[in-house]
C-alpha positions as CSV (number, residue, x, y, z in Angstrom):
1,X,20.5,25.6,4.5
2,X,19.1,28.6,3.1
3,X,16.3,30.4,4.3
4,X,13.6,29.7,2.2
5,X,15.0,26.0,2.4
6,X,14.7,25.7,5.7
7,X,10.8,27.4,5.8
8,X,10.1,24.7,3.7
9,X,11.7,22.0,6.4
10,X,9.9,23.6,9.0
11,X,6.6,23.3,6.7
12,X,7.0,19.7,5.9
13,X,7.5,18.2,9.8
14,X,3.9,20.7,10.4
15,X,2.3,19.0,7.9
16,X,3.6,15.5,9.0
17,X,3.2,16.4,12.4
18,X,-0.9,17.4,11.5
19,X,-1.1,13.8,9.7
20,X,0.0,11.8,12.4
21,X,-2.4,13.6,14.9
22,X,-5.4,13.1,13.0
23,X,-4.0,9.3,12.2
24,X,-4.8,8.9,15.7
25,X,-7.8,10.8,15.8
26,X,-9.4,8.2,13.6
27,X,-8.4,5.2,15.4
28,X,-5.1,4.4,14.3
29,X,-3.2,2.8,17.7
30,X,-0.3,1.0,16.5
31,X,2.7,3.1,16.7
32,X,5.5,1.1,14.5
33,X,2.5,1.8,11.7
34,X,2.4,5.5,12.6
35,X,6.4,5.7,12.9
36,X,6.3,4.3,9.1
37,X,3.8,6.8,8.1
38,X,6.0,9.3,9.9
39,X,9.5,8.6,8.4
40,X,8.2,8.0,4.8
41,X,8.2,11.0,2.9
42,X,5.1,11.0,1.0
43,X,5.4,13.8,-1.0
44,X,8.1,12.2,-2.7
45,X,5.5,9.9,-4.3
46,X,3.0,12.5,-5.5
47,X,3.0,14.7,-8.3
48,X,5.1,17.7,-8.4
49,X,1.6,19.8,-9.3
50,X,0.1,17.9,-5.9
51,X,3.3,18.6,-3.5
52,X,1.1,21.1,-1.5
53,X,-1.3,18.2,-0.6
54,X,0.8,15.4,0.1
55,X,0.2,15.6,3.5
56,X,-3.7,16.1,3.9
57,X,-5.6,12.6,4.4
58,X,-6.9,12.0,1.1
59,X,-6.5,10.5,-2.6
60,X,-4.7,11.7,-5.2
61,X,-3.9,11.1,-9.2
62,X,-0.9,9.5,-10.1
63,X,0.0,8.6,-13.8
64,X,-2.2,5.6,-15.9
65,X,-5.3,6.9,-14.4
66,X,-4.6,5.1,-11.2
67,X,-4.2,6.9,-7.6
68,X,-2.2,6.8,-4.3
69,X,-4.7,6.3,-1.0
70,X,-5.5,8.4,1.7
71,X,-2.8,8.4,4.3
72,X,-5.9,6.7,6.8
73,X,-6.5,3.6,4.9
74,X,-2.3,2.9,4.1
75,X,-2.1,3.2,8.1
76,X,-5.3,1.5,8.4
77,X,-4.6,-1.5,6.1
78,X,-1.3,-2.1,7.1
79,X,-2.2,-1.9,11.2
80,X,-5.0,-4.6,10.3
81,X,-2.3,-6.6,8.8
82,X,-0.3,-6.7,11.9
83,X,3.3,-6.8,10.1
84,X,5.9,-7.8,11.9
85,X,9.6,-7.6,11.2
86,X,10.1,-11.0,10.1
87,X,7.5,-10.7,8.0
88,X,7.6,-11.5,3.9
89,X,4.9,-9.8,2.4
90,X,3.7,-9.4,-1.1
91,X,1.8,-6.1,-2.5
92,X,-0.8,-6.3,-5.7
93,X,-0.7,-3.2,-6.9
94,X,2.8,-1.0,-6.8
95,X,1.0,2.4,-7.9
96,X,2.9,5.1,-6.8
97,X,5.1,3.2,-4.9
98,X,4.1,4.7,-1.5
99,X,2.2,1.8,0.2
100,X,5.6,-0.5,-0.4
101,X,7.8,1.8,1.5
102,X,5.8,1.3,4.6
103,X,5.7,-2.1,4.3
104,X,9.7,-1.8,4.0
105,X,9.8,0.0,7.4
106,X,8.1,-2.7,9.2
107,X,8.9,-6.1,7.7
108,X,11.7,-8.1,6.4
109,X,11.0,-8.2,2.6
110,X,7.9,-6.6,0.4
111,X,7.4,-8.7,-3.1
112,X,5.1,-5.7,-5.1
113,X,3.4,-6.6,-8.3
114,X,2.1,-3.6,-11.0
115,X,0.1,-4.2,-14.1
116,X,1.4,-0.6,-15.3
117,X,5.3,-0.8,-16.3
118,X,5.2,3.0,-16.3
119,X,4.3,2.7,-12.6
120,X,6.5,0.0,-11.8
121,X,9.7,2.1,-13.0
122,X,8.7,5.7,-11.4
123,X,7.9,3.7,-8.1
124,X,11.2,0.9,-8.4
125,X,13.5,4.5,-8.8
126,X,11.2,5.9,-6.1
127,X,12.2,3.8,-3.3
128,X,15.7,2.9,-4.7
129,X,16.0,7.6,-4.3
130,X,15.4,7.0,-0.6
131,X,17.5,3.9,-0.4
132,X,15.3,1.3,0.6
133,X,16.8,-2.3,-0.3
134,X,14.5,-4.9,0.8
135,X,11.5,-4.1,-1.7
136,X,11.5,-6.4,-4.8
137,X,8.9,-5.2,-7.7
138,X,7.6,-6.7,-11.0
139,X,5.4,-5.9,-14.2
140,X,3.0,-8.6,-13.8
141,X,-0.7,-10.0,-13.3
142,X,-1.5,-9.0,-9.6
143,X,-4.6,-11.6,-9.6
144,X,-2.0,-14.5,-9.8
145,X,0.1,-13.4,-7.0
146,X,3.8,-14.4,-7.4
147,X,3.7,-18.2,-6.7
148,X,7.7,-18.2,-7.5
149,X,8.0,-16.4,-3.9
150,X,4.6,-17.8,-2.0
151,X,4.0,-18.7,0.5
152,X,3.4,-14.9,2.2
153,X,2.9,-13.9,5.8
154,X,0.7,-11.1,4.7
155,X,-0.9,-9.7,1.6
156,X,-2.1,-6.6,0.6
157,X,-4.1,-5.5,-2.2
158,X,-4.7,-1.9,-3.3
159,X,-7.3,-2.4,-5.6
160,X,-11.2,-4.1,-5.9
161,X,-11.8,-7.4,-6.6
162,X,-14.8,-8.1,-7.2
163,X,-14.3,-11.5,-5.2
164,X,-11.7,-12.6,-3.1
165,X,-8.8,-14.2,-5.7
166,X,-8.3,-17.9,-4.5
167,X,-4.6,-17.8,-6.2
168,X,-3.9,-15.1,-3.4
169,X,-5.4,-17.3,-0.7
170,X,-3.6,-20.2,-1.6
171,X,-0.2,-18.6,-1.8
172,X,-1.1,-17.6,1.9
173,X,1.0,-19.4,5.1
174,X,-0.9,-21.2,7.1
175,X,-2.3,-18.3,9.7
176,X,-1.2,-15.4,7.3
177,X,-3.7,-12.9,6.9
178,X,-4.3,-10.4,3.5
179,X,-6.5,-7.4,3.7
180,X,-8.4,-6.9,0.5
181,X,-10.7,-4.4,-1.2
182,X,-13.9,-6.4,-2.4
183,X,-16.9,-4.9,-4.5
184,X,-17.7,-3.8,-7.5
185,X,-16.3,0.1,-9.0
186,X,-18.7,2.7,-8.0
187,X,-20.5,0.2,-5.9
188,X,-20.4,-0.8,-2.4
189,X,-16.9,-1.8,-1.3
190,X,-15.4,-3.2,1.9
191,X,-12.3,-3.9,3.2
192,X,-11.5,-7.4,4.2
193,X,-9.2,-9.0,6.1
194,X,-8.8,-12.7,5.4
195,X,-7.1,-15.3,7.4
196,X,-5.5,-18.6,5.9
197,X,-6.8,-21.7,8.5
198,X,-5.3,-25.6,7.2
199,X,-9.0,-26.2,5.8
200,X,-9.7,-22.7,4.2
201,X,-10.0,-19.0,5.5
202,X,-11.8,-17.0,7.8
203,X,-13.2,-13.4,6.3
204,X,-14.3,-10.3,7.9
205,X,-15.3,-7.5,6.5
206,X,-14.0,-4.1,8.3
207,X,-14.6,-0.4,6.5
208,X,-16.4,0.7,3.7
209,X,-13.6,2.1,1.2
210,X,-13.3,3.0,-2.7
211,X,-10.5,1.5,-4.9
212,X,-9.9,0.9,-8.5
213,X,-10.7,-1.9,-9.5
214,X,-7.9,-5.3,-9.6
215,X,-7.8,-5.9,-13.4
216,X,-6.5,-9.1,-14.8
217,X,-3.2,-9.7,-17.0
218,X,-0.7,-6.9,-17.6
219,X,-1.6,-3.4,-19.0
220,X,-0.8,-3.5,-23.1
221,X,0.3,0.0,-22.8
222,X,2.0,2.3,-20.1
């Protein structure tokens, strides 16, 4: 390892050693969810022209117009999901890819559905570069969930719905919980985290957050 190579090691485990510390500044406790956060490199899921700021705690573009979260709510939706590893959870929303690859660290198999084949492909070689095997991802309409594979354990969705999506709720086990975005764009939006009961759900709201909004079919284009 050259020098300047290794400058730039020493760099990156600063950077992710800064994350993780203010991870659990802002509340974040569980520590498989912080190892995950830890051992996945995210700046291999930015831009090249956003490499510098893959390890602050915020947003950032990613092709189709879309975005990958802030580092808090990834460790914050997934610790409110309470994974575990014999867990078979399915993703709405691939995006960069990022969100997946923690799951993978902490559960037995992650189903991920994108809308955006462009996304889909840069995230599917994403996590097949860092040799992860047990995420399976499609091109397809994230409001319909992926009945093929239900029922789920856990669900995630990285993007708004303007209401919670009774497809996902009923594709659901039995005391399986998803944590969902609901509001409308530029509105007021809250995380929820919904449990499946045998006559329904129970919902709580948690955090105010922003996403994208969860968009119907698949994208014509990209």
């Amino acid at each position: 390892m050259g020098a300047d190579d290794y400058e730039s090691a020493e760099l990156g485990r600063v950077s992710v050693a800064r994350l993780i510390m203010g991870l659990r500044a802002q509340g974040i406790r569980d520590a498989r969810v912080l190892k995950a956060i830890e051992t996945v490199p995210r700046n291999q899921f930015v831009e090249e022209s956003y490499a510098e700021l893959a390890y602050d705690d915020r947003s950032l573009p990613i092709q189709c117009g879309q975005t990958i979260s802030q580092p808090f709510i990834v460790a914050y939706m997934t610790e409110m999901l309470k994974v575990s590893d014999r867990d078979k959870v399915l993703e709405i929303g691939t995006g960069s890819g990022y969100q997946a690859a923690v799951l993978a660290k902490l559960c037995r198999r992650v189903y991920t559905i994108e809308r955006y084949r462009t996304l889909h492909k840069i995230a599917e070689q994403r996590i097949k570069d860092l040799g992860i095997s047990n995420v399976t991802a499609m091109v397809g309409d994230g409001m319909k969930g992926w009945p093929a594979q239900a029922p789920f354990d856990k669900i995630i969705v990285t993007a708004a719905a303007d209401e919670i999506p009774q497809d996902l709720i009923d594709q659901l086990k039995v005391g399986g919980i998803m944590v969902i975005p609901v509001g409308p764009v530029g509105g007021v939006q809250f995380l929820h985290r919904v449990v499946r009961t045998e006559d329904g759900y129970q919902d709580d709201a948690l955090i105010g957050v922003r996403f994208v909004p969860l968009v119907p079919g698949k994208a014509e284009q990209l």
